[in-house]
N, C-alpha and C positions, 0 to 999 in steps of 0.2 A: 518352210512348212509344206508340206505334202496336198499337194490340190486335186480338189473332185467337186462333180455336183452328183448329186445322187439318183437323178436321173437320167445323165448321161450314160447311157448300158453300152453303145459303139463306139470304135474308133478306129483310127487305120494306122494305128502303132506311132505316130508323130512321134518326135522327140518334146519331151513338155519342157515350155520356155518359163522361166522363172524371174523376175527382176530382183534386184539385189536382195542380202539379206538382212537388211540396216530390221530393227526391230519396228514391225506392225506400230499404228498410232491404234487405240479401242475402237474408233469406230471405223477402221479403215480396213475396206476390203483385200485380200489375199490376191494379187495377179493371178489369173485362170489361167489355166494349160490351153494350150494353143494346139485343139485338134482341127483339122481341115475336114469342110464337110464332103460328105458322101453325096456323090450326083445319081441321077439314073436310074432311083430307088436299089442301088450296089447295096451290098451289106457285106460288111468287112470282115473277113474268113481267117484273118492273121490271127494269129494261136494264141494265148496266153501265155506270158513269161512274169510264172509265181515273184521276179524279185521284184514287179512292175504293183504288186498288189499295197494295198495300203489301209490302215484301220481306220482312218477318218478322212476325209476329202480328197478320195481317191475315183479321179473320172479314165482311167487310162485301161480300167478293167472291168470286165463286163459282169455286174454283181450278181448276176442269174449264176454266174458259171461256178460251180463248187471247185473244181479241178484244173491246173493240181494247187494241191494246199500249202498255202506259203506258214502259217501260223498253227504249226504241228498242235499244240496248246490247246487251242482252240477246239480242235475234233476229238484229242485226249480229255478233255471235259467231257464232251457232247456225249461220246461214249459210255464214261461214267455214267453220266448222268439214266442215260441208257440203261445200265447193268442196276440198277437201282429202284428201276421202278417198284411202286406198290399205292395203294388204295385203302384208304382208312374203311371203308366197312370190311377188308379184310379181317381187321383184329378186330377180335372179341371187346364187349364193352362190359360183359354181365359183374363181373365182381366190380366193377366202377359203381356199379349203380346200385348193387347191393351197398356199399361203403357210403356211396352220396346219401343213402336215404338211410342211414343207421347214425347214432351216435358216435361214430368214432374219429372223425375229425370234431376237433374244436372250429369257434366262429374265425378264432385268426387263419384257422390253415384252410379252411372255405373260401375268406376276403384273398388269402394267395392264388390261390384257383380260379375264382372267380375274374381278378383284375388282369393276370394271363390269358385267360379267354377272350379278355375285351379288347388289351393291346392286339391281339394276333390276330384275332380275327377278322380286324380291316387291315390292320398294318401289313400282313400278303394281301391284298386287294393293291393297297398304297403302290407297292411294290411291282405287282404285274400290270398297274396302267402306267407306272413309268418305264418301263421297261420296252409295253407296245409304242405309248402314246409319245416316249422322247428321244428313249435311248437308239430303239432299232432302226428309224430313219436315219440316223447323221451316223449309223456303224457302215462303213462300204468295203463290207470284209464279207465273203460266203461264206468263210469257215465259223467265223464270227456270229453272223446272222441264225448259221444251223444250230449254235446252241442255245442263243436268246431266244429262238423258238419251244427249243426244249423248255430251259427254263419258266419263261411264262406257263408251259402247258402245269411246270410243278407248282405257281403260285397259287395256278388256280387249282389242283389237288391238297395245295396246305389252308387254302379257304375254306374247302370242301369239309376238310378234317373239320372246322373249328363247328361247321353246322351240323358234322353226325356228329359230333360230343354233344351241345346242347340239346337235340333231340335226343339223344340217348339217355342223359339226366335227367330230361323233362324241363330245364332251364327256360329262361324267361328270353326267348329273342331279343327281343324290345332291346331288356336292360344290359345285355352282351354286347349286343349287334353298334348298340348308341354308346357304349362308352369312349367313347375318339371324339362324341363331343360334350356328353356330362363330365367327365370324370381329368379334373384339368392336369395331373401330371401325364395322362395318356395325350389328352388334347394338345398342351404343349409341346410332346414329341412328333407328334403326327402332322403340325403344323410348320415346324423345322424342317420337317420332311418336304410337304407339300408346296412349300414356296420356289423349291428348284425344281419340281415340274410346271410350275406355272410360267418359271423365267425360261425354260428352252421351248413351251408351246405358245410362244411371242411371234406371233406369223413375221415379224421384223428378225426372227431370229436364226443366225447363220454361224457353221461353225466355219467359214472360209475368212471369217474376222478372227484377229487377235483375241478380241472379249468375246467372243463368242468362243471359239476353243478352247478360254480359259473358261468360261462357264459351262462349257461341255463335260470337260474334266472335275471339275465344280460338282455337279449331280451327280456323276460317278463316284466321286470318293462320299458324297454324301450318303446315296445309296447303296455301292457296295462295303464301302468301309464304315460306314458308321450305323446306317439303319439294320442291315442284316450281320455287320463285323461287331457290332458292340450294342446298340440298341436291341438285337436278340436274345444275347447271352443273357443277361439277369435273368430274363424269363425261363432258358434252359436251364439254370441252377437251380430257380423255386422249384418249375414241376419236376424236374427230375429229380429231385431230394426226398419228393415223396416215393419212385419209384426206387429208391433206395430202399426205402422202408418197407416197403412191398407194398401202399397204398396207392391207390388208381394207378393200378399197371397199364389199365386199357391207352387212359390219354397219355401214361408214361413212353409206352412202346411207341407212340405215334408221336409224339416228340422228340425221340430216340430218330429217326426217320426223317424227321423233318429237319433235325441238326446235322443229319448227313447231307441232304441237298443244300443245307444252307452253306457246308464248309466247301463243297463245288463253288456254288455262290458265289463267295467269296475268292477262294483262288482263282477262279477265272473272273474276277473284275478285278481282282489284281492282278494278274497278265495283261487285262486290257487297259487297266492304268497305263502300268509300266512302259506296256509299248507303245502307245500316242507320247508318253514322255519322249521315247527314244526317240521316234520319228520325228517329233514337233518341239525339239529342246528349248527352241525361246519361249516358248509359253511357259515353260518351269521355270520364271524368274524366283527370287529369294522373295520378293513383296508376294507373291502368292503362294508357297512354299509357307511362310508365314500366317495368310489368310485361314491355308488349311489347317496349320497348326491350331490354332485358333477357333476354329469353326469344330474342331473335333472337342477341344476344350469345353467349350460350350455343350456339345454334346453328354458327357459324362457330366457333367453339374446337369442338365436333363437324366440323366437314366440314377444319378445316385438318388434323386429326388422322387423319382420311379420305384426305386427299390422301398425307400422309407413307407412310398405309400402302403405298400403295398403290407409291409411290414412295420404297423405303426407298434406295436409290442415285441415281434421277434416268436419265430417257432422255433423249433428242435432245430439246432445245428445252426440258423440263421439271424440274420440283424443287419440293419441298415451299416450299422459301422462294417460289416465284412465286406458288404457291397461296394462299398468306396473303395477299398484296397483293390477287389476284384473285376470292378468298373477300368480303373485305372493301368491295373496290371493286364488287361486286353487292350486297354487303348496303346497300350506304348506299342502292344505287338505289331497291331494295325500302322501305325505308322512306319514302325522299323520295316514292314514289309515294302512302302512306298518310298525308301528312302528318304524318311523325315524321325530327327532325332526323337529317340524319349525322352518325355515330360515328367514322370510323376519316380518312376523305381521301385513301385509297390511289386510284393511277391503276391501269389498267387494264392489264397484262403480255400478254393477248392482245388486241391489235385486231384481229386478222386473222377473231375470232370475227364481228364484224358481218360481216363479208364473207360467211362461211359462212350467214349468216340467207337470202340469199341464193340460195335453192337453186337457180334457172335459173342463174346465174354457174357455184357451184360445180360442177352437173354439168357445163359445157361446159367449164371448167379439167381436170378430171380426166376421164381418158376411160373414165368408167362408163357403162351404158346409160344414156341420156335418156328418160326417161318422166313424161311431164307430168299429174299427176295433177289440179291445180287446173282448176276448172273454170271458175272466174270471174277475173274482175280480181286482179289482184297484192296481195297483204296489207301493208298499212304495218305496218311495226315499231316498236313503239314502247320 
């Protein structure tokens, strides 16, 4: 396994001593690099050599220093994510609000609306205090940390989003803001969430242990792959079904937006999966390889249960039975992507969702305002 303390910012380029590779016992610490200290108040001027860099418990490089970039990945996000920006009081909310206060939703496609508003609007909160409060400490990567910065800055612009909707409707805070703990299929999922930030801000908590870098990886796939890679999706299916239809374009367009940072999101925590696997292969035993199997499982019996609520009769085009196929058929992808087999084989109930990836398309199908936010070349979807 690759070793770092994450305060260590010097060193004078030692060669790191390693003791065998017999596998880690759980609660047994990780042999430390053997740096020599600096006398003299010296400060050690030796250069960085990007192959010395490491994404988890890496003390050999000094985490101030962005350059040069070992984890290309990592800045090709950051950039995106960059070329991307935008601001929900940008877009217009006026025809939402005409529509919310007229008769032309029925009560079931309100309860759809309404119970989206409530997952999302803590569930990014959820998401950018684990991201400051667990992830960014144990990443000891610059290229890494520059876009976990980014990121955060967009959870707290996709919060932002959820409070100019409600304002703009005139909605009830209270009963939005509190559904994460009235309303228990939200409660349920929020609290699956919130048990792996509680397990890495364990001040006993280290990722230079075996169990601890399994657990590190643990939050990771919880959060990248399952809270934003599949506990999202239902919710962009409902509301943007409506913007199909040409109803609440306003929160349509800013959902449209906010599933573009989420599929950054996504791809770049699965790079940073991936590469702590590479780096740190005995933590990916088959018993935990399994666990996540398993924990994602659990996951989709949470979100199809989400769906039903949400749709306890079914609107235009939707139903808890499509849910389950299309719960499913994202969870396999998310796995396939971690190199962890598919479970279920379901096809996909909404294809028209790729199309929506598509944001120049779908503005110019629906006649919302056009506002081109990217600033650079077109984002591949992966």
């Amino acid at each position: 396994m690759s070793i770092c303390s994450d305060t260590q910012l010097f060193h004078d380029g030692g060669t790191m001593v390693i003791s065998d590779t017999k596998k880690p016992k759980a609660d047994e610490r990780v042999p430390q690099a053997v740096i020599p200290d600096l006398h003299d108040g010296q400060v050690d001027t030796g250069r960085i050599d990007a192959d010395a860099k490491r994404l988890v418990n890496c003390a050999k490089v000094d985490v101030n220093q962005l350059m040069p970039i070992k984890y290309k990945w990592a800045w090709e996000h950051y950039l995106n994510g960059c070329a991307n920006h935008w601001m929900p009081t940008e877009v217009p909310m006026t025809k939402d609000i005409e529509i919310w206060r007229s008769d032309k939703l029925t009560p079931d496609e309100r309860l759809v609306i309404m119970r989206n508003l409530g997952f999302f609007s803590t569930a990014e909160s959820l998401v950018g205090n684990n991201l400051v409060l667990a992830i960014f400490k144990h990443v000891t990567n610059a290229e890494c940390r520059q876009y976990l910065l980014r990121q955060a800055f967009e959870e707290a612009i996709h919060t932002h989003t959820f409070l100019y909707v409600v304002e703009s409707l005139g909605l009830s805070e209270g009963e939005v803001f509190n559904m994460y703990h009235e309303i228990p299929a939200i409660a349920k999922k929020d609290k699956f969430e919130m048990e792996l930030t509680t397990e890495i801000l364990d001040p006993d908590f280290s990722t230079e242990s075996f169990a601890g870098a399994q657990g590190f990886l643990k939050n990771l796939i919880g959060y990248y792959i399952i809270m934003e890679g599949i506990f999202f999706y239902s919710g962009f299916v409902m509301v943007l079904s409506f913007h199909r239809r040409n109803l609440m374009t306003g929160i349509g367009e800013q959902f449209q937006y906010i599933l573009r940072d989420e599929t950054i999101h996504l791809n770049f925590g699965i790079d940073l999966i991936n590469g702590i696997k590479a780096e740190n292969p005995e933590i990916w035993t088959e018993e935990f390889q399994q666990q996540m199997i398993d924990r994602v499982k659990q996951a989709v019996e949470l979100e199809i249960a989400y769906a039903k609520d949400c749709l306890p009769r079914g609107i235009l085009g939707l139903n808890g039975d499509l849910f389950r196929d299309y719960v499913q058929h994202v969870a396999d992808r998310r796995l396939e992507r971690i190199g962890l087999p598919v479970q279920y084989g379901s096809k996909n109930p909404f294809p028209w969702m790729s199309e929506t990836m598509d944001l120049s398309k779908e503005k110019n199908f629906f006649e919302t305002r056009v506002t081109e936010y990217q600033s650079s070349g077109a984002l591949s979807w992966d």
